[in-house]
Wavefront OBJ file of the C-alpha trace (Angstrom):
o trace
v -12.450 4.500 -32.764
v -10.518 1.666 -32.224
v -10.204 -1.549 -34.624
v -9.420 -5.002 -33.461
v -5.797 -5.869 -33.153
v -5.302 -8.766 -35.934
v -4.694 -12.316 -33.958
v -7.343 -11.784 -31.625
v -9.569 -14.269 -31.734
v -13.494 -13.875 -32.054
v -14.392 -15.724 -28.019
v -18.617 -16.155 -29.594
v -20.440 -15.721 -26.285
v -17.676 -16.836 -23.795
v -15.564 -13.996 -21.827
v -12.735 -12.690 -22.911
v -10.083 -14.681 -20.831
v -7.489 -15.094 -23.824
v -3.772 -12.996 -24.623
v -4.530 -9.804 -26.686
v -2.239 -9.151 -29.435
v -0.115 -6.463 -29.805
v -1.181 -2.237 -30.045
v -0.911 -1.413 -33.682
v 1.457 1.236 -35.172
v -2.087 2.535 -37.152
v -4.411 2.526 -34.133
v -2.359 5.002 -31.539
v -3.137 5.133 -27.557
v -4.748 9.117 -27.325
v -2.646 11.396 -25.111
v -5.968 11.643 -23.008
v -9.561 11.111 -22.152
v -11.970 13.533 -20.934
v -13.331 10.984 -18.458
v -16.966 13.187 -17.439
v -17.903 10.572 -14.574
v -16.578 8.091 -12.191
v -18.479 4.719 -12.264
v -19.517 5.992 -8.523
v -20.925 9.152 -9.883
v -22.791 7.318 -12.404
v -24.587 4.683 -9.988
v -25.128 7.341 -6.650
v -26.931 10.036 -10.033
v -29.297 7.219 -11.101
v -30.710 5.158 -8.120
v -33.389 2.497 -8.630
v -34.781 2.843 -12.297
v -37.268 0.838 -13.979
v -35.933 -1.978 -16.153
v -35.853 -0.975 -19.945
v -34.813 2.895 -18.702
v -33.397 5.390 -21.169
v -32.242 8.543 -19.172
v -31.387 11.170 -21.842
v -27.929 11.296 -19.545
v -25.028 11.716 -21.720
v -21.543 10.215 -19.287
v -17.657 9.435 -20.425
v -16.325 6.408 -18.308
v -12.899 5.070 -18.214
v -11.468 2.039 -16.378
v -10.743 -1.776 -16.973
v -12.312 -4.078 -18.844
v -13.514 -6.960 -16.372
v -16.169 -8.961 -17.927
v -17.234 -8.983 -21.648
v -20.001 -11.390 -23.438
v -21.620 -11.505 -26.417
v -25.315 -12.389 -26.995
v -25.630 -12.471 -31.252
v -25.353 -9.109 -32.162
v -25.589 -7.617 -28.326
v -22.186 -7.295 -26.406
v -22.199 -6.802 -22.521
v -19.197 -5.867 -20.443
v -18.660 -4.898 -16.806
v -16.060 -1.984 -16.453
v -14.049 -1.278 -13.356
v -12.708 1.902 -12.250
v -11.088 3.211 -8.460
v -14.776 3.360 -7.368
v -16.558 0.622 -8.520
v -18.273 -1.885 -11.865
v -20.884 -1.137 -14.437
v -21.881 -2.570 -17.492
v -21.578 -1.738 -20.675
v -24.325 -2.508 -23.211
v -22.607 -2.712 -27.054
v -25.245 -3.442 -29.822
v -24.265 -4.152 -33.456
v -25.513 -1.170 -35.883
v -25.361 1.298 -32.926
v -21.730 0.850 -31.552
v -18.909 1.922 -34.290
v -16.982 -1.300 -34.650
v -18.953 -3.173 -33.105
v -16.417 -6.627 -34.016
v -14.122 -4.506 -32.992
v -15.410 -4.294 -29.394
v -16.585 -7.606 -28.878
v -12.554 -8.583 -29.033
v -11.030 -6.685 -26.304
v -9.599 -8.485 -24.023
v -10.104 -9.184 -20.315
v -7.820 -6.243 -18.392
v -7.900 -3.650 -21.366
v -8.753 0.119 -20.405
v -10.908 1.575 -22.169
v -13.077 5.096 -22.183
v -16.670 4.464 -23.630
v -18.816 7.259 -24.224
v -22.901 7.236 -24.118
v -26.564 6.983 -22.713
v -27.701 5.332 -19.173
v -30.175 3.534 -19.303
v -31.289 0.253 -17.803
v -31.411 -3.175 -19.099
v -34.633 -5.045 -19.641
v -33.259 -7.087 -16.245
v -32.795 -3.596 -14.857
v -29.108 -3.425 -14.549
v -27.457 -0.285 -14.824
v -25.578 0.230 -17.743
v -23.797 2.678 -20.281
v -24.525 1.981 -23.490
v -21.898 2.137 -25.485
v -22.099 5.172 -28.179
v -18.204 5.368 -28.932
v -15.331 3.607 -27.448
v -11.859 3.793 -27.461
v -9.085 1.376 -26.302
v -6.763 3.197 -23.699
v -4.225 0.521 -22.825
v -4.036 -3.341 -23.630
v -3.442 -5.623 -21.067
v -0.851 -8.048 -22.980
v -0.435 -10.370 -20.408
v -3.969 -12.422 -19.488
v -5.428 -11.215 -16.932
v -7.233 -13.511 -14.401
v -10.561 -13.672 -14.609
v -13.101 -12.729 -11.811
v -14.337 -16.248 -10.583
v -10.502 -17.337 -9.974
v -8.612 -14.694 -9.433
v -4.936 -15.053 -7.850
v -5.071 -17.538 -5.896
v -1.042 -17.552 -5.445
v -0.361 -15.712 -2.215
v 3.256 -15.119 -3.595
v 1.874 -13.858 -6.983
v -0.427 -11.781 -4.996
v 2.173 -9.766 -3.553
v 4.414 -9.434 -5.971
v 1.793 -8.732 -8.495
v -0.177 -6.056 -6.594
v -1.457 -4.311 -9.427
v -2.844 -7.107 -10.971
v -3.935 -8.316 -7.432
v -6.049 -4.649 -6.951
v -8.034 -5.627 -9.567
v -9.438 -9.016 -8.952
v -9.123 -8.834 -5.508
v -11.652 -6.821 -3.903
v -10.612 -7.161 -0.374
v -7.212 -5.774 -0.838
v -8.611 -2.475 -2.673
v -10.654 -2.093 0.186
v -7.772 -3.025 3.017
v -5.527 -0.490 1.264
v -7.963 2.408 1.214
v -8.940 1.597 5.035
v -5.389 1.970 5.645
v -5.235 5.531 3.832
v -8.463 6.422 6.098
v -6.623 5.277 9.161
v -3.836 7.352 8.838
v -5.850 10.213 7.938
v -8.003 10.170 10.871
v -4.684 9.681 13.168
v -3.240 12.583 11.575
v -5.684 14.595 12.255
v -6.906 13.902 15.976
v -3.275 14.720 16.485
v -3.651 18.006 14.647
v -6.634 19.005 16.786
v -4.533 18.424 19.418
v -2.366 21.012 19.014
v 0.659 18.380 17.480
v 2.786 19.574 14.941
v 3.919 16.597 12.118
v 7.386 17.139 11.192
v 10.086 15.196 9.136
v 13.267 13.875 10.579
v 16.184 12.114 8.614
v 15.991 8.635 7.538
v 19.894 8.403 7.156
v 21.588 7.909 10.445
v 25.284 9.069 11.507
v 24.485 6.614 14.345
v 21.998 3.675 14.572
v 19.648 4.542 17.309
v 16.144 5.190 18.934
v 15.606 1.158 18.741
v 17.289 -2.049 19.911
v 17.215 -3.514 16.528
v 20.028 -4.410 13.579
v 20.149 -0.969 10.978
v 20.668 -1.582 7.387
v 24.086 0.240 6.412
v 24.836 2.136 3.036
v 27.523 4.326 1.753
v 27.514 8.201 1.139
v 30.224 8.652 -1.703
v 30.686 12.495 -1.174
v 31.419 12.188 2.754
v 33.387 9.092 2.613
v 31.098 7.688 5.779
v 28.644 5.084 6.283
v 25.062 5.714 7.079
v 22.641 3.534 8.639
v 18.933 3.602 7.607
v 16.886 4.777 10.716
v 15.553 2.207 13.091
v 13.423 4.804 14.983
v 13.228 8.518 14.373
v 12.599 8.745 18.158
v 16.134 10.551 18.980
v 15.767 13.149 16.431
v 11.854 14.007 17.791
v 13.442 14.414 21.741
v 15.891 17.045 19.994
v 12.655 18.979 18.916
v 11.090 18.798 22.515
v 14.444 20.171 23.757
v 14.377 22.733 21.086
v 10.651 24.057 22.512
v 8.758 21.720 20.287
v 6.216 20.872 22.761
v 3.682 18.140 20.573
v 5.305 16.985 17.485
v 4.714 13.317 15.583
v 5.823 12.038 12.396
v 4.703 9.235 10.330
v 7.268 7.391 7.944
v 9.146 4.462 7.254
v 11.635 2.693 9.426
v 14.073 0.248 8.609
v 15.713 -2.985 10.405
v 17.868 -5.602 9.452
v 15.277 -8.498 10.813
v 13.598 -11.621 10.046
v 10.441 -11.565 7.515
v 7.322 -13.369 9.288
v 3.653 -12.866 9.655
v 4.283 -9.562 11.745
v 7.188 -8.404 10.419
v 8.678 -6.752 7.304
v 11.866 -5.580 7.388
v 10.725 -1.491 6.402
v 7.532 -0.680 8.138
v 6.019 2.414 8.902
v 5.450 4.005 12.389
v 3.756 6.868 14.041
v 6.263 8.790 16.920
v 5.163 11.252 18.951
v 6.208 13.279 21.389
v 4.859 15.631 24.254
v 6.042 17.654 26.542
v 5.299 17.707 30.231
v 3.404 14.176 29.976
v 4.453 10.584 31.591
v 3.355 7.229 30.334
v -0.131 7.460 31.940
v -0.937 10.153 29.612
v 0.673 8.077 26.639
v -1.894 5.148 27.235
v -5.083 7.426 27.324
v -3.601 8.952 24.261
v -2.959 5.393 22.383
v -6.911 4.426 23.379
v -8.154 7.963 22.009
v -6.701 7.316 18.737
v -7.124 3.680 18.355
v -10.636 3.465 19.263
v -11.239 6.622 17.072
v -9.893 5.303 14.292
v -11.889 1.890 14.685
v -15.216 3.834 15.271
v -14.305 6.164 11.940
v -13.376 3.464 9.317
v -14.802 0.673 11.046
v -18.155 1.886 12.184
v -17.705 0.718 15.725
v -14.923 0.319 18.516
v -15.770 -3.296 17.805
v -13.958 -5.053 15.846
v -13.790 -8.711 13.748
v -10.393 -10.117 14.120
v -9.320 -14.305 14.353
v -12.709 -15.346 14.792
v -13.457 -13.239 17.791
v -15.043 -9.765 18.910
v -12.345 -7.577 19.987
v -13.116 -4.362 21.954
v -11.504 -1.340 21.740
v -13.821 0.835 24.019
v -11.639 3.121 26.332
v -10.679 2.414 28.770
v -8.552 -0.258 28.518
v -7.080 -2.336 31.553
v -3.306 -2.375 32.767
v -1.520 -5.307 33.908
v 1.754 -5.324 35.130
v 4.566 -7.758 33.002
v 5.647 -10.448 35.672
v 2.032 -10.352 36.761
v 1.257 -11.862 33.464
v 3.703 -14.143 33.124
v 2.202 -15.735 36.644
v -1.431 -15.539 35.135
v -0.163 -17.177 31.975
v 2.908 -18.969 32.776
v 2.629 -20.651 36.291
v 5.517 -19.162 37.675
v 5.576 -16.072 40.471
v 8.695 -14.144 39.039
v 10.175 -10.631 39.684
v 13.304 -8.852 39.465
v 14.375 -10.018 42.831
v 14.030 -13.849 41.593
v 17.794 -15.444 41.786
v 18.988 -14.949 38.365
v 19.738 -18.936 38.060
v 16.366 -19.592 39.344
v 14.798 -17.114 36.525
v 17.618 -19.590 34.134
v 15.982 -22.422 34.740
v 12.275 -21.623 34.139
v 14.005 -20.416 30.861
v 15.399 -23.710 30.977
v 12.413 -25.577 31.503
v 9.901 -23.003 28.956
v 12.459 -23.571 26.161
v 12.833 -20.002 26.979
v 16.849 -18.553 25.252
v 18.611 -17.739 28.493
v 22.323 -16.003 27.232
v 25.104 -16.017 29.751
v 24.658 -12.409 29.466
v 21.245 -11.576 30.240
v 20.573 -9.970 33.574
v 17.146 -10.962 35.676
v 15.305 -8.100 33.164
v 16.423 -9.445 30.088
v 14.702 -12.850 31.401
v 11.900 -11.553 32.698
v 10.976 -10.179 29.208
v 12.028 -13.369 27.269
v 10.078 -15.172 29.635
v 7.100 -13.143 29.102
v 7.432 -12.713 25.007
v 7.309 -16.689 24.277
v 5.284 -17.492 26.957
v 2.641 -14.540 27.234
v 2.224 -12.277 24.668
v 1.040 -14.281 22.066
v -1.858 -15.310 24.563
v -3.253 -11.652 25.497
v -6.542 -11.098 23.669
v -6.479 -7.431 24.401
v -6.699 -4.929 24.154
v -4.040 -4.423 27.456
v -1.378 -2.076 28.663
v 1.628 -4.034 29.677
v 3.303 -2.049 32.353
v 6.436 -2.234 34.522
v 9.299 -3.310 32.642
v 12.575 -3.737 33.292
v 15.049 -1.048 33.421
v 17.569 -3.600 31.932
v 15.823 -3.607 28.644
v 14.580 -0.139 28.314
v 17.344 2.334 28.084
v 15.492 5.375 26.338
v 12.813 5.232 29.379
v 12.402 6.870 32.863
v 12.767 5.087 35.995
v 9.863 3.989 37.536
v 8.820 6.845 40.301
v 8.239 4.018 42.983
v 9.511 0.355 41.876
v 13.118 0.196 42.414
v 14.516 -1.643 39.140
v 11.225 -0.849 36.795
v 11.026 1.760 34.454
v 7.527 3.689 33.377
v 7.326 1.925 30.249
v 4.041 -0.148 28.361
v 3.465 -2.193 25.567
v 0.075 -2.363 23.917
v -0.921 -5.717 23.123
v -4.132 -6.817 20.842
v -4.968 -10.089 19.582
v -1.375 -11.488 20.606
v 0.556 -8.777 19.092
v 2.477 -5.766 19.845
v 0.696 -2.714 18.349
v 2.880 0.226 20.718
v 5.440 1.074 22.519
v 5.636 3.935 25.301
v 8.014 5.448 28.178
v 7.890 8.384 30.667
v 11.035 9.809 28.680
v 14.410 9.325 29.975
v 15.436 13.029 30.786
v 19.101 12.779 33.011
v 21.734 13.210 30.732
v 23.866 11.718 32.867
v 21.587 8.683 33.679
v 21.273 8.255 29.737
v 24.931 8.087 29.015
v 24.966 4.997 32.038
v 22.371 3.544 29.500
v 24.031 3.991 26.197
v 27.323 2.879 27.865
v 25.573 -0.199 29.618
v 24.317 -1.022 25.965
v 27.318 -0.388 24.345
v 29.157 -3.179 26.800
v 26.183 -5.611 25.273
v 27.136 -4.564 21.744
v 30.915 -5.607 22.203
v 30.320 -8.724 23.856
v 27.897 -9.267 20.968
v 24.420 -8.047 20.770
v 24.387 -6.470 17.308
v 20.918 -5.113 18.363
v 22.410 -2.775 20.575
v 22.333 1.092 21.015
v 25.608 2.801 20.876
v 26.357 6.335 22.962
v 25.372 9.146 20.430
v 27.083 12.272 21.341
v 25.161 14.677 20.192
v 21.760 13.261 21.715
v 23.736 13.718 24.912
v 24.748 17.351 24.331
v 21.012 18.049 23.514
v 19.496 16.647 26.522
v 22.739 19.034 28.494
v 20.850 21.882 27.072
v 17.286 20.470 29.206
v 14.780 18.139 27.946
v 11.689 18.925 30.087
v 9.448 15.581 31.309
v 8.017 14.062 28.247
v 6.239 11.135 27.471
v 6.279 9.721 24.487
v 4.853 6.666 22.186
v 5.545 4.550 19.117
v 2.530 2.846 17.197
v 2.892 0.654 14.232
v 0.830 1.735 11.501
v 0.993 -1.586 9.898
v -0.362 -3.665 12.323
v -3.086 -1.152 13.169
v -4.116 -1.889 9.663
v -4.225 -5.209 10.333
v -6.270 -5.128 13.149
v -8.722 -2.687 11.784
v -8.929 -4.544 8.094
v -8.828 -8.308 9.854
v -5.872 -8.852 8.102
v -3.938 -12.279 8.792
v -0.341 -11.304 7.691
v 1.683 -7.972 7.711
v 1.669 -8.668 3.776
v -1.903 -7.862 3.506
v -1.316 -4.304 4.969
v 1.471 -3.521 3.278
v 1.199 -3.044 -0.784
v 4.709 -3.948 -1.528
v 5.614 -6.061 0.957
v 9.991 -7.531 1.160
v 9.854 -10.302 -0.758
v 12.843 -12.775 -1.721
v 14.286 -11.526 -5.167
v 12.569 -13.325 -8.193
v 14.270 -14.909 -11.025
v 12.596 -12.952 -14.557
l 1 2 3 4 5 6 7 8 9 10 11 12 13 14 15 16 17 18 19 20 21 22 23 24 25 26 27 28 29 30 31 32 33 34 35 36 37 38 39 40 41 42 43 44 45 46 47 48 49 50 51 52 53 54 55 56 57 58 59 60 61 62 63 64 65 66 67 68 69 70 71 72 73 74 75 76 77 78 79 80 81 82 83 84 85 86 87 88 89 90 91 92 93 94 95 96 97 98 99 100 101 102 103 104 105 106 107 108 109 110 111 112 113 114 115 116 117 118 119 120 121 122 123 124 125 126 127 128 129 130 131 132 133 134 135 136 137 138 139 140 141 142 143 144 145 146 147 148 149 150 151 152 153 154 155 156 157 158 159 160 161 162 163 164 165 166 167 168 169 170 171 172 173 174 175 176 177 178 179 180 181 182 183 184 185 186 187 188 189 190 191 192 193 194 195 196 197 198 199 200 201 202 203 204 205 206 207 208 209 210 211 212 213 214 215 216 217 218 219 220 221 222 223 224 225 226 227 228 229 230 231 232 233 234 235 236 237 238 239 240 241 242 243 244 245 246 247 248 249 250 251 252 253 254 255 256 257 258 259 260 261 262 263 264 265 266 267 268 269 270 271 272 273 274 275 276 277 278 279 280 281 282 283 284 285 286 287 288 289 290 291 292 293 294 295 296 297 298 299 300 301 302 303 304 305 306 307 308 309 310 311 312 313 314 315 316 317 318 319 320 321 322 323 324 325 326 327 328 329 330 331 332 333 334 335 336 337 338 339 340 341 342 343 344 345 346 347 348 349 350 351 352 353 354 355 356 357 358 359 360 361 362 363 364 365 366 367 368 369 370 371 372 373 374 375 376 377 378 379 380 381 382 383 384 385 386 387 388 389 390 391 392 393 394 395 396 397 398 399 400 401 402 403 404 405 406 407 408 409 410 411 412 413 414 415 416 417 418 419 420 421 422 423 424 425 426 427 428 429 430 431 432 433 434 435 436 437 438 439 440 441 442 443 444 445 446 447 448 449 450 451 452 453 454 455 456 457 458 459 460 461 462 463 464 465 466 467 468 469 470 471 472 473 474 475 476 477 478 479 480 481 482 483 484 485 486 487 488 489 490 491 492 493
């Protein structure tokens, strides 16, 4: 049993909101506790019982220590474990130490053996036979009516912010569920999950700036991967015919409300499929995953109804941009005419960018933002997807989509470039934008060449950010509330 830490001061019949004092050298943490029962166990056993209920049932709980108030010489307090709150029910004469328990402090574990039984107001409680402190929380710990109301402090303090936030324990085990349910549509599927590297000889798979580190041993630099999209095609060529992975990638970026600078993404690949395929596939999983954590293919996000019912409609990109923009555009637009609506949008419009590259800044600030979705954006430029086929029947197009919901990319998909010789064209055409600048550039990798020599068969394939899936499905504002620990600027301690 455990005795009150000296310095702690007797709160009467207010909660315990104050700093605990420090774990005694004569009252040692045990190694373990035979925890019998989850606080979820404990309410789903005893449903609906009379007020004033002894049950004879004998339970060991363990968790936090979230609420705690003492009525003269009865002590209530609501503990919190992974699954849920119940109270505790102390009474003086029947609870060893019974001082002892009425100062722990808000945030301290603790394992509490005893009875259920109801109140006489019919709450569900444990009352509290024997007790014993498991860690204390010596920093306060906010209480339940306030909270962390510090968005920074949120996120850099997620284990405190698990605890007294309830949405973001429930956000971060939607997000577990999601991935789980991907996973496994893919696996019934007949897809294989696999691992590739996540250091990079060569930055590629992505038009994005790599984060570069040092290997000692080999005297080279390696680049964290920006897509492990390269590395999945080698598997295809090597008879791979379905694979995916799920992991982290890494660029060099800006931090904002979508983006954080490692993220995590789900690649797939499969064989002897084109984009068409890819967009069924993207509305199978999506709406699956919606109807299995969710409930329904409808879904609460900004204030509005979004649904995710397949199947979902296709627009092509500079159709968009005349829907939403004003302006009838194309490829075969003058280049200086598709400069000045840049111009005249506030549109970026580099000496270097070709009538693609406009096109798609043209559509990205002026479009994007406004597509409820969900929508497949189709037909973009060959320009600005090298990795990508070229479309079968519009000269200058390649068989490429973006999935947009609620204003935001949430995929990425091509027919698969699969000409060796048309993909070295590509790599060198971006390796020309790299020198005269573009440090988001691909550069030629060799051996991705030599691999597509040996015959990569017509794939399609897809990218879908697990992040912003999350946020869709959890109604989450900001990347940062579907990520636990999201990049945050270092903090002085």
């Amino acid at each position: 049993m455990s005795d009150p830490a000296p310095g702690r001061p007797d709160p009467g019949s207010e909660p315990a909101t104050g700093p605990p004092g420090p774990v005694q050298a004569s009252d040692p943490i045990p190694y373990r506790f035979d925890r019998t029962h989850t606080v979820a166990e404990v309410v789903r056993a005893h449903p609906d019982l009379a007020p004033d209920t002894a049950t004879g049932a004998k339970v060991a709980v363990a968790g936090r220590l979230m609420l705690r108030r003492l009525q003269g010489r009865i002590a209530f307090g609501s503990l919190q474990d992974s699954t849920g709150r119940i109270q505790l029910f102390a009474r003086s004469g029947a609870t060893p130490d019974f001082d002892g328990f009425g100062r722990l402090s808000i945030g301290d574990w603790v394992g509490v053996a005893g009875e259920v039984m109801t109140t006489r107001r019919g709450e569900l409680s444990v009352r509290v036979d024997s007790w014993t402190v498991l860690a204390q929380a010596r920093r306060p710990f906010p209480d339940k009516w306030h909270g962390l109301t510090d968005p920074d402090i949120r996120y850099r303090q997620r284990y405190v912010d698990l605890w007294v936030t309830p949405e973001a324990g429930d956000a971060f085990t939607k997000r577990s569920r999601i991935v789980s349910v991907l996973r496994r549509r893919l696996e019934d599927r007949g897809f294989v999950e696999v691992e590739t590297p996540m250091l990079h000889p060569i930055p590629g798979g992505a038009a994005a700036r790599p984060f570069v580190t040092r290997h000692n041993a080999l005297g080279a630099d390696l680049f964290l991967r920006v897509a492990p999209e390269l590395y999945l095609k080698r598997l295809v060529v090597g008879g791979m015919e379905k694979v995916f992975e799920i992991g982290r990638v890494f660029r060099n970026e800006g931090i904002s409300t979508r983006h954080n600078p490692e993220f995590t993404m789900l690649e797939l690949y499969w064989a002897y499929t084109d984009y068409t395929d890819m967009m069924a596939l993207v509305e199978d999983l999506v709406a699956g995953a919606a109807e299995e954590v969710c409930g329904s293919t409808t879904v609460a996000y900004g204030g509005r109804g979004i649904d995710l019912t397949p199947p979902w409609p296709r627009a092509a990109m500079e159709d968009l941009i005349g829907e939403h923009a004003g302006i009838e555009v194309s490829l075969h637009t003058p280049r200086a005419e598709l400069a000045e609506h840049c111009r005249r949008l506030g549109v970026e419009a580099k000496d270097g960018y070709g009538p693609g590259k406009l096109l798609l800044e043209i559509y990205e600030k002026t479009v994007e933002a406004n597509l409820a979705g969900p929508v497949h954006v189709t037909d973009y430029p060959a320009e600005v997807s090298p990795l990508s086929r070229r479309h079968r029947s519009r000269a200058g197009y390649a068989e490429r989509f973006e999935t947009i919901v609620a204003g935001r990319e949430l995929c990425n998909a091509f027919t698969e470039q699969i000409d060796p010789d048309e993909q070295r064209a590509r790599f060198e055409a971006q390796e020309a934008e790299r020198a005269a600048g573009d440090d988001e550039a691909m550069v030629i990798d060799e051996d991705y060449l030599r691999a597509m020599e040996y015959g990569l068969p017509p794939t399609g394939g897809l990218g879908l950010g697990i992040d912003r899936l999350v946020m869709l499905l959890t109604g989450a504002a900001a990347i940062r509330d579907a990520v636990l620990f999201p990049t945050l600027r270092p903090e002085a301690l």
